[in-house]
C-alpha positions as CSV (number, residue, x, y, z in Angstrom):
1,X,211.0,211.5,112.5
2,X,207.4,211.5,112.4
3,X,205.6,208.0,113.0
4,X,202.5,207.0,111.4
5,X,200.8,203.8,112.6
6,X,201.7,201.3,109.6
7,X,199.1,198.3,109.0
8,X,200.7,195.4,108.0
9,X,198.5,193.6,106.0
10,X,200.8,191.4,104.6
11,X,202.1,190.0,108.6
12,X,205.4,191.7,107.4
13,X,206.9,193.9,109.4
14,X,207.3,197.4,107.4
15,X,210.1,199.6,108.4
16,X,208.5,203.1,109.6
17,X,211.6,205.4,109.2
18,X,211.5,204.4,105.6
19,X,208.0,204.9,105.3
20,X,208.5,208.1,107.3
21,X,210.8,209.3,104.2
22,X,208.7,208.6,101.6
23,X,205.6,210.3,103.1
24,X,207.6,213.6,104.2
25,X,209.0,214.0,101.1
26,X,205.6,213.7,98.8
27,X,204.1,216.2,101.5
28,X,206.6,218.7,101.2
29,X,206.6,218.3,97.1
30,X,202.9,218.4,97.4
31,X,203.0,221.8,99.7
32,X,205.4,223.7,97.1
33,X,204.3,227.3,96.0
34,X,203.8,225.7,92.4
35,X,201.8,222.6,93.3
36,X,199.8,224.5,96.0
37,X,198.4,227.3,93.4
38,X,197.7,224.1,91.1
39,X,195.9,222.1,94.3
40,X,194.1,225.6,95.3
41,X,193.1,225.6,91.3
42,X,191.6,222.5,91.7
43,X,190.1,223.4,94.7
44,X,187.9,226.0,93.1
45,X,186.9,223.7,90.4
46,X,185.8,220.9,92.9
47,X,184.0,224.2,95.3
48,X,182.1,225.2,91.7
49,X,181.0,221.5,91.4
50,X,179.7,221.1,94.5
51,X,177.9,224.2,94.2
52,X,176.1,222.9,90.9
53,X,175.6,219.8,92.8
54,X,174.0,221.5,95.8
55,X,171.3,222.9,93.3
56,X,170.7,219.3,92.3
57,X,170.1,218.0,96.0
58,X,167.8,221.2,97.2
59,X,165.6,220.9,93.4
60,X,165.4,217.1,94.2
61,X,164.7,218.0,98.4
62,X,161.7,220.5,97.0
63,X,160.6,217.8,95.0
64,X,159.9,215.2,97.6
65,X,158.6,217.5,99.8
66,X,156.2,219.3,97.8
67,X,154.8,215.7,96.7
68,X,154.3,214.8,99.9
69,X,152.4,218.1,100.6
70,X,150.3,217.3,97.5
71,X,149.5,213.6,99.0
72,X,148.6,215.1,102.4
73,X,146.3,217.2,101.0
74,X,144.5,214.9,99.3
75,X,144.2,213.0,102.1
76,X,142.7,215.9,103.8
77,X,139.9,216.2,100.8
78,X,138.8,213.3,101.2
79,X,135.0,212.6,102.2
80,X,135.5,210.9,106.0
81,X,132.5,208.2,104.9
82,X,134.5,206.7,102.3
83,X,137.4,204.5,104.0
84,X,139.1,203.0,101.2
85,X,139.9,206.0,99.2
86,X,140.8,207.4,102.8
87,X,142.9,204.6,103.6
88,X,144.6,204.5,99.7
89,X,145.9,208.4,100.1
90,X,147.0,207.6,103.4
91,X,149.5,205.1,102.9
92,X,150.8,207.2,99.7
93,X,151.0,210.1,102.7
94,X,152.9,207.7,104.4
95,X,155.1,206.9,101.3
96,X,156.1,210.5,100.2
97,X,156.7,211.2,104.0
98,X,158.9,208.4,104.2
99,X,160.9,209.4,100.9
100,X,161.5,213.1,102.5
101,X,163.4,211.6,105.3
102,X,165.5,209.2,102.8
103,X,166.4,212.3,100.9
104,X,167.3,214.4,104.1
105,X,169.0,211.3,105.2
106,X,171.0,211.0,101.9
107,X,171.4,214.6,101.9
108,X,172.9,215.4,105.3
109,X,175.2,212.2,104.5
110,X,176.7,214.2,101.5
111,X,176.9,217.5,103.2
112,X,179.2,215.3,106.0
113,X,181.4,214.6,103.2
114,X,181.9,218.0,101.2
115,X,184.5,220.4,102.1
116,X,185.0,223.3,103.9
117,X,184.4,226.8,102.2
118,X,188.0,227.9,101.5
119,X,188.1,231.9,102.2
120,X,190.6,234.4,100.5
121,X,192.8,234.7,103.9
122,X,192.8,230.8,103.8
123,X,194.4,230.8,100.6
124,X,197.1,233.8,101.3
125,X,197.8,231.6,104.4
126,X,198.4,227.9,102.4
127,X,200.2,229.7,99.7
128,X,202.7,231.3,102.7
129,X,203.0,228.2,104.3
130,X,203.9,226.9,100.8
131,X,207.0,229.0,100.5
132,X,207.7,228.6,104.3
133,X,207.6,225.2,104.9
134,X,211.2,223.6,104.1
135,X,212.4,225.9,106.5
136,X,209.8,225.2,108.8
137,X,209.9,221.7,108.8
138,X,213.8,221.5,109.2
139,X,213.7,223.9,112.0
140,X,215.4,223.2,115.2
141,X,212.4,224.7,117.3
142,X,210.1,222.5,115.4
143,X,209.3,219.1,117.0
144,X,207.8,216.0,116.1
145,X,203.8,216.8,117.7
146,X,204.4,220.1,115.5
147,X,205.4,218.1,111.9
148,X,202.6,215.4,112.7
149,X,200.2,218.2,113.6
150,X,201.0,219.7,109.7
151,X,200.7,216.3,108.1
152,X,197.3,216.0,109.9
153,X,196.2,219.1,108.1
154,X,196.9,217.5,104.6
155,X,196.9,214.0,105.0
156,X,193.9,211.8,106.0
157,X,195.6,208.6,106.4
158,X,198.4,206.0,105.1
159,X,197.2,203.1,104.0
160,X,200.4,200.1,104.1
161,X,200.8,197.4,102.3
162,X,203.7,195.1,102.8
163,X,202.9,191.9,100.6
164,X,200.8,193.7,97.3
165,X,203.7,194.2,95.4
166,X,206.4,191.6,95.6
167,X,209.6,192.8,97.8
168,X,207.9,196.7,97.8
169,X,206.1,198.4,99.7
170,X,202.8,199.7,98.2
171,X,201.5,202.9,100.2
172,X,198.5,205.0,99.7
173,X,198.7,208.6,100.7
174,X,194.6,209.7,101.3
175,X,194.8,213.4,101.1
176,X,192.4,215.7,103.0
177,X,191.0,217.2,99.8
178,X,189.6,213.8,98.9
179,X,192.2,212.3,96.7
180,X,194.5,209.8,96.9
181,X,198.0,209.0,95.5
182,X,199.7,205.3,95.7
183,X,203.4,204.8,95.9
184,X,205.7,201.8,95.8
185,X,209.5,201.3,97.3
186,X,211.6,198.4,98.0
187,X,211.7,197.2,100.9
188,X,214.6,195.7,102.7
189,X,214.2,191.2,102.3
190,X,216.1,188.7,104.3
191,X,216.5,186.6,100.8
192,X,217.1,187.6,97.0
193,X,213.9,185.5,96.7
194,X,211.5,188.1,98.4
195,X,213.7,190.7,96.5
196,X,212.0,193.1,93.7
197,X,215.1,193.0,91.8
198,X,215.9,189.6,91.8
199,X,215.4,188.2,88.3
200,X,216.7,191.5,86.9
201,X,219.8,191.3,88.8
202,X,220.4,187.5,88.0
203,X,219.8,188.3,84.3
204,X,223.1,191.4,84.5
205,X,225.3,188.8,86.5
206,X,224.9,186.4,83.5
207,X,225.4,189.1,80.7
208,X,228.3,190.0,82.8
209,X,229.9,186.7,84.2
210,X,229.2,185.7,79.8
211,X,231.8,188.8,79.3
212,X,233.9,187.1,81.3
213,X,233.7,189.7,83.9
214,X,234.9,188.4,87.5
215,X,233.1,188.7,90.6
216,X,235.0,191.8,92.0
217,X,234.7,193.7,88.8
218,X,230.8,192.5,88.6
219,X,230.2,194.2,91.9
220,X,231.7,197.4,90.6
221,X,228.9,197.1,88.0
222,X,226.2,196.5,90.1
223,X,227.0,199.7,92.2
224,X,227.5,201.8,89.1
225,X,224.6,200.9,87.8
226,X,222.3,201.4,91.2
227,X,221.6,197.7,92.2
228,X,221.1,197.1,95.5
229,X,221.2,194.8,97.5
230,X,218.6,192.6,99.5
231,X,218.7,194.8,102.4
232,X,219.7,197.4,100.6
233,X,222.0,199.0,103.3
234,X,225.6,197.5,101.8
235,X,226.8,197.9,97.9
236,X,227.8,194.8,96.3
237,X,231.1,193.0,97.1
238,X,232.9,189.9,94.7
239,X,232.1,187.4,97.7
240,X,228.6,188.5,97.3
241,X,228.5,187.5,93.7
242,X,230.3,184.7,94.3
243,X,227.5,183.7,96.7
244,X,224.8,184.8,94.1
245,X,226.4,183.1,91.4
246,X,226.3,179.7,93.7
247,X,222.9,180.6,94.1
248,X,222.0,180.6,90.5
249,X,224.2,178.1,89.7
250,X,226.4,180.5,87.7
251,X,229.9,179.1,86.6
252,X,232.9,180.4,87.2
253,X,234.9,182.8,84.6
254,X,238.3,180.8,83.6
255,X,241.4,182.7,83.0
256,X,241.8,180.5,80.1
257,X,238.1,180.2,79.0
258,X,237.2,176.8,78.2
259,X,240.7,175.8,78.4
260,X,242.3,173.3,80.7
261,X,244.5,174.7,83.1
262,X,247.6,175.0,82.0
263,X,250.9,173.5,84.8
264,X,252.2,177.1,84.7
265,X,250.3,180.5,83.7
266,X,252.3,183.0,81.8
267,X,253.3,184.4,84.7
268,X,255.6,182.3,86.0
269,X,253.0,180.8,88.8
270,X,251.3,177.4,89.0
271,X,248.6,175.5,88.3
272,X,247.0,173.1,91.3
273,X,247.7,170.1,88.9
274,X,250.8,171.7,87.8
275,X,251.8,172.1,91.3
276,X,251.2,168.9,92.1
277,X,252.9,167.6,89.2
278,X,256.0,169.6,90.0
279,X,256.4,168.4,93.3
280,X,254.9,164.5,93.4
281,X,252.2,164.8,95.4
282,X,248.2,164.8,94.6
283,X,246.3,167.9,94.2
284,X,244.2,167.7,97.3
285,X,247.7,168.0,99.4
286,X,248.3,171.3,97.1
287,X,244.5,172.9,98.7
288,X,245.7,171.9,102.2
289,X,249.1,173.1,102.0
290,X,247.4,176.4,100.5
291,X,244.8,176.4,103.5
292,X,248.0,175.9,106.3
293,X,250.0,178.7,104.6
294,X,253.0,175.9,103.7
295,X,251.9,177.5,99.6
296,X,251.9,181.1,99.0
297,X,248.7,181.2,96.3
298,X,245.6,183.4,94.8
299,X,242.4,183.7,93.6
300,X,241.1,186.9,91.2
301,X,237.9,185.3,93.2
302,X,236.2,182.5,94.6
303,X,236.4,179.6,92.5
304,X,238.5,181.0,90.1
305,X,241.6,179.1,88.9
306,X,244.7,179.3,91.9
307,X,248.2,181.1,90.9
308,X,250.5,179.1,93.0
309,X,254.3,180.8,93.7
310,X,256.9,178.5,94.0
311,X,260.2,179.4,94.7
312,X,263.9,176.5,94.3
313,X,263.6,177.2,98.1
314,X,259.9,176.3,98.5
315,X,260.7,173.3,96.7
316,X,263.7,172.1,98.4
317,X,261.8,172.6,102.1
318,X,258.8,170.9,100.7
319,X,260.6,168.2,99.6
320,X,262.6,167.7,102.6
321,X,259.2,167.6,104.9
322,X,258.0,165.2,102.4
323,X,261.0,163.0,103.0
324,X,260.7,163.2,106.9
325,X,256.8,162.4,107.1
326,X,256.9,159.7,104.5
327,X,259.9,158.4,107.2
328,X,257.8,159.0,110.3
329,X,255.3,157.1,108.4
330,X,257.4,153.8,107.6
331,X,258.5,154.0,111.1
332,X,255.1,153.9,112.5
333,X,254.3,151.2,109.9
């Protein structure tokens, strides 16, 4: 994996084998026999300009020189006994001398900046290495220095950007040509609040929790429909929704919609309240017995309504440890 030093501009840290990914994979779509006809294409079209503009910079060089030729002879012309004209074509001397070297300054700046001549064996050799590469770059005998050595030939920089675009990362790829191409991905977030997806995924968990989905069957959803996750390394599970839900202050999806509970479901199996009812005691002794294991109960998910089994045998031991305790207590009493 090939490691490019990633500014974080943002004080984020950016993970560099994704980064890593995203670069390798634009260079090896940009270095495809198609693409690399179309960049060589290109190429010519920006060697042709340059060529026009080089006319422009030597017509606009001859300029400045010959004026300053003109100005330095008549400077030279001039009678020695009169001063002020002498001094007057002097300093415009001085002047036109002084706008040569901006030019050639200017100039040689530009000339620093223009590309390399591209030569017909130049072009047979990036049009091999176009059809070659994948192989190349996957190879076994190939290592790291080598792929980085490549990228070097293509790619200027990478310029990072954790914090630009809210829970992405924004890259820019500066090619050696002179362009440039910018990129976005998610990025792995501690907290659905620094997540790119986050008001996108709220809004499906309403339209599904409204369709009175439940949370296990609204992570199936999620996955099948690419969500991901904050740190995007673990699909969706119903306790995550659950969570998310609590987050957004979701309520839960009743068996029986807006319904009360009812003391017994269809089923056969209880109600907390119809527990309760059934055997004399208040519901928050029905939660504890269902968090000791003395009730045998389920939820389709958190926060859904309970489906308590009771059997004549449940009953009669329940009622019978009811007896003792409320003994034990009069005893103590």
């Amino acid at each position: 994996m090939i490691r490019f030093n990633s500014a974080d501009i943002a004080g984020r840290q950016v993970r560099a084998i994704a980064l890593d990914e995203h670069v390798e994979r634009r260079f090896l779509e940009a270095l495809q026999p198609d693409q690399v006809a179309l960049a060589l294409a290109a190429l010519q079209q920006l060697e042709q300009a340059e060529l026009a503009e080089h006319k422009q910079w030597d017509l606009r060089l001859e300029r400045a020189r010959y004026e300053a030729k003109r100005a330095e002879r008549q400077y030279q012309t001039v009678e020695p006994e009169n001063r002020l004209v002498a001094r007057s074509l002097e300093r415009q001397w001085e002047d036109k001398l002084r706008a040569v070297e901006t030019v050639e300054k200017e100039y040689q700046m530009w000339t620093y900046s223009r590309l390399a001549p591209i030569t017909e064996a130049d072009r047979q050799t990036i049009m091999q290495l176009g059809s070659d590469l994948p192989f190349l770059w996957q190879a076994e005998t190939t290592t790291n220095a080598d792929r980085k050595q490549m990228l070097r030939l293509v790619i200027r920089e990478v310029i990072v950007d954790g914090r630009r675009v809210h829970g992405q990362v924004w890259f820019q790829i500066n090619w050696q040509t002179g362009g440039h191409e910018e990129f976005c991905y998610k990025r792995s977030v501690r907290s659905y609040d620094q997540s790119a997806d986050a008001e996108a995924l709220e809004h499906r968990i309403r339209e599904l929790n409204a369709a009175q989905k439940i949370d296990a069957q609204i992570a199936t959803i999620l996955n099948t429909e690419g969500y991901q996750t904050a740190r995007l390394h673990h699909p969706f599970t119903g306790n995550m929704v659950w969570l998310l839900r609590e987050k957004w202050h979701i309520p839960t999806v009743k068996i029986n919609g807006k319904e009360h509970n009812p003391a017994q479901w269809e089923d056969g199996s209880y109600s907390v309240h119809g527990a309760a009812a059934h055997l004399g005691v208040n519901p928050s002794t029905i939660h504890h017995w269902l968090k000791v294991g003395k009730l045998t109960g389920y939820q389709l998910a958190k926060g859904m309504p309970w489906k308590i089994y009771l059997t004549d045998e449940d009953v009669i031991q329940l009622q019978e440890w009811l007896r003792r305790a409320r003994r034990l207590r009069r005893k103590a009493l």
